[in-house]
C-alpha positions as CSV (number, residue, x, y, z in Angstrom):
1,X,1.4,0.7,-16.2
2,X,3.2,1.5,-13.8
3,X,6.2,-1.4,-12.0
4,X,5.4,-3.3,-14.9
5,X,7.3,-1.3,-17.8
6,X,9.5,1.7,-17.7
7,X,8.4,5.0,-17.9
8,X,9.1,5.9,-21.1
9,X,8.1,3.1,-22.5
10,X,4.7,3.5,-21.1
11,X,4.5,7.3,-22.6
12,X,5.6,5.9,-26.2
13,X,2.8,2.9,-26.0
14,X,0.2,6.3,-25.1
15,X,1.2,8.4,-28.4
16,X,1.6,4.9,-30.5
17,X,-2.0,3.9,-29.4
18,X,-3.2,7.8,-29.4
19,X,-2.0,8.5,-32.9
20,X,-3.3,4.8,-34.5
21,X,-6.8,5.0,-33.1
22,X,-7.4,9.3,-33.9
23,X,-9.7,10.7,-35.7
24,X,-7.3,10.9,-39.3
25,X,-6.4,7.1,-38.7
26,X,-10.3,6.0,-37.7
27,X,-11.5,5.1,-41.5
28,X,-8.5,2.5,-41.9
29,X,-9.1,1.0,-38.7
30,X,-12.5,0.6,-39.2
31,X,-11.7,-1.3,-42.7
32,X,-9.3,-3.6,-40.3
33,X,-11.6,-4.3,-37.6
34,X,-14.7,-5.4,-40.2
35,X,-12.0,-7.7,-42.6
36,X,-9.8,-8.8,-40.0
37,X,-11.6,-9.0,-36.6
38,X,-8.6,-7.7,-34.6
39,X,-10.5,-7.0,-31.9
40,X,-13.0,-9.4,-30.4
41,X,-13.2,-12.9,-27.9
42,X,-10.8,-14.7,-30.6
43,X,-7.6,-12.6,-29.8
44,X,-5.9,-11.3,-26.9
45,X,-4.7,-7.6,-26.5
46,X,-1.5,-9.2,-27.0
47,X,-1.6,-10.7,-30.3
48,X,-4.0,-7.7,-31.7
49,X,-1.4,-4.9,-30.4
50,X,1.4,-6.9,-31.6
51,X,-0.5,-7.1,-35.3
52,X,-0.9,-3.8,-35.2
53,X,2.4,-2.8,-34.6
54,X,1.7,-1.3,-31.1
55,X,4.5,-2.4,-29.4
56,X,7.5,-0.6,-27.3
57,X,10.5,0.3,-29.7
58,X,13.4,-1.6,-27.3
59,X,13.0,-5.3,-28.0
60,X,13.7,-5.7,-24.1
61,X,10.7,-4.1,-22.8
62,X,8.2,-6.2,-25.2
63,X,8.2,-8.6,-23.1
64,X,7.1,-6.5,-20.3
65,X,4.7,-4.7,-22.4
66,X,2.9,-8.0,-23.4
67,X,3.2,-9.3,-19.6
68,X,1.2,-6.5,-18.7
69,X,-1.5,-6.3,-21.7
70,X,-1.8,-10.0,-20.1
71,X,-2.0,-8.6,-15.9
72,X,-5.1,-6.4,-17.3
73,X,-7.0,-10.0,-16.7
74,X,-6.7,-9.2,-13.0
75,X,-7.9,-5.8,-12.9
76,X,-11.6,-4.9,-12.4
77,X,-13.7,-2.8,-14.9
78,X,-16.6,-0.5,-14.8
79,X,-18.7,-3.4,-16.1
80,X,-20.0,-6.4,-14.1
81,X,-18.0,-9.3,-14.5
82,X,-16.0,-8.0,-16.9
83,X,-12.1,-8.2,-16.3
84,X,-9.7,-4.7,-17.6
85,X,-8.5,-6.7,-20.0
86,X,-11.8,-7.8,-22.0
87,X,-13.5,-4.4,-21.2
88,X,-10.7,-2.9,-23.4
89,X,-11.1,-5.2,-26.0
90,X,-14.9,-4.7,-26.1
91,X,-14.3,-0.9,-26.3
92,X,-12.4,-1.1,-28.9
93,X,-14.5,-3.8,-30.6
94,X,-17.8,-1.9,-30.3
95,X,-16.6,1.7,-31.2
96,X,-14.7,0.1,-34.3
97,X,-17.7,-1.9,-35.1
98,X,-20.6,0.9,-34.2
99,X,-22.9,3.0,-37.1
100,X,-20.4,6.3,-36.1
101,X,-17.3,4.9,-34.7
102,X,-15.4,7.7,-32.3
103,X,-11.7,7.9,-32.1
104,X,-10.4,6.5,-28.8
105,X,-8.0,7.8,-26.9
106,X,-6.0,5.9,-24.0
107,X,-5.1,7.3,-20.6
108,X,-3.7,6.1,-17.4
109,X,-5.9,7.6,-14.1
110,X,-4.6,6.9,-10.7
111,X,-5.6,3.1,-9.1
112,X,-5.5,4.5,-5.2
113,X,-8.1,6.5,-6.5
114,X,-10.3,4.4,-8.7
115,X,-8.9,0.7,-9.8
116,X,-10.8,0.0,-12.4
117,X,-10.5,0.0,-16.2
118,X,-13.0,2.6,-17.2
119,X,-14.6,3.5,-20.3
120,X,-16.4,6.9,-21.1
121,X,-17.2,9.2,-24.1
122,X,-15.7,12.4,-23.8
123,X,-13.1,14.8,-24.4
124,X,-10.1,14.1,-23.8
125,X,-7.6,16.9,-23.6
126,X,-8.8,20.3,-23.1
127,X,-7.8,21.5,-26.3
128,X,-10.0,18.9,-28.2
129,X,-13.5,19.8,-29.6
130,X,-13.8,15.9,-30.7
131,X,-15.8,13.5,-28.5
132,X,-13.5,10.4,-28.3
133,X,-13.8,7.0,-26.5
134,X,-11.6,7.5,-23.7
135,X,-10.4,3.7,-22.6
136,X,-8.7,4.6,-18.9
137,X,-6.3,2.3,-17.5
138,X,-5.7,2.2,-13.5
139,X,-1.7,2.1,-12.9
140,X,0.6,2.7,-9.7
141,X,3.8,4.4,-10.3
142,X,6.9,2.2,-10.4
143,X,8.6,4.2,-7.4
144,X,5.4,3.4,-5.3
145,X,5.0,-0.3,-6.1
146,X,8.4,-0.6,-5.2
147,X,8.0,1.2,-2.0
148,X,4.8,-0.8,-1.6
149,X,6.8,-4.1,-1.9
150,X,10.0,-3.2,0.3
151,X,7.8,-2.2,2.9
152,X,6.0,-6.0,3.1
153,X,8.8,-7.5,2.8
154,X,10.4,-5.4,6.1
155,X,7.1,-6.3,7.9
156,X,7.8,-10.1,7.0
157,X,11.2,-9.6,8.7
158,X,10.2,-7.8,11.6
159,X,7.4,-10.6,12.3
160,X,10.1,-13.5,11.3
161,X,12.2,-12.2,14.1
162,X,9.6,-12.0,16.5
163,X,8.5,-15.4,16.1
């Protein structure tokens, strides 16, 4: 999530989002999703996080949290035509909605190394016998983005005072 939100705030969304969508919080989300529709075409990832309560603990970085639940329009997904954003609304939607609904699990993968929002059935820490939906999200670290950005901006510079 990387420039976007802080740090920490990205590891408490993870165990917020972790613990509401595991196995021993599955039934009751289940009952949600089939009364209330929380996830599907009619809502953003935005308003159904936000509903649920999945939302950074300092009022500051809300903003920022919802800013980038909205950036995930942008990214790519493992399906065709399919932004990050609506492929993560679609997991959720069809593992909620399926005959024998899987606890998901969110994690963050590298985007130099793949920059797409992927989706996958499997385990996701070693420790875990469960099969889970495992909802991956591509970030950059903060440090790097910023690297990333000072070092355009000294190229614009450089070729400014050339000109």
């Amino acid at each position: 999530m990387g420039a976007l939100i802080k740090d920490s705030t990205t590891l408490d969304i993870l165990v917020q989002l972790n613990k509401r969508f595991d196995a021993d919080a599955l039934h009751e989300m289940v009952m949600l999703q089939k009364e209330f529709e929380v996830f599907s075409s009619k809502h953003t990832l935005h308003h159904s996080f936000a509903l649920l309560g999945i939302v950074p603990a300092e009022w500051s970085e809300r903003k920022r949290w919802y800013k980038f639940l909205d950036h995930l329009k942008t990214y790519a997904s493992d399906l065709p035509n399919v932004n990050g954003h609506d492929r993560v609304v679609k997991a959720f939607k069809d593992d909620l909605e399926a005959e024998n609904p899987l606890p998901i699990s969110i994690r963050c993968h590298s985007a130099a190394e793949e920059p797409e929002v992927t989706v996958a059935n499997g385990r996701p820490v070693v420790f875990s016998l469960d099969t889970h939906v495992i909802v991956s999200i591509p970030t950059t670290p903060g440090r790097e983005v910023r690297r990333q950005a000072a070092e355009a901006a000294k190229k614009r510079r450089v070729a400014k005072t050339r000109k």
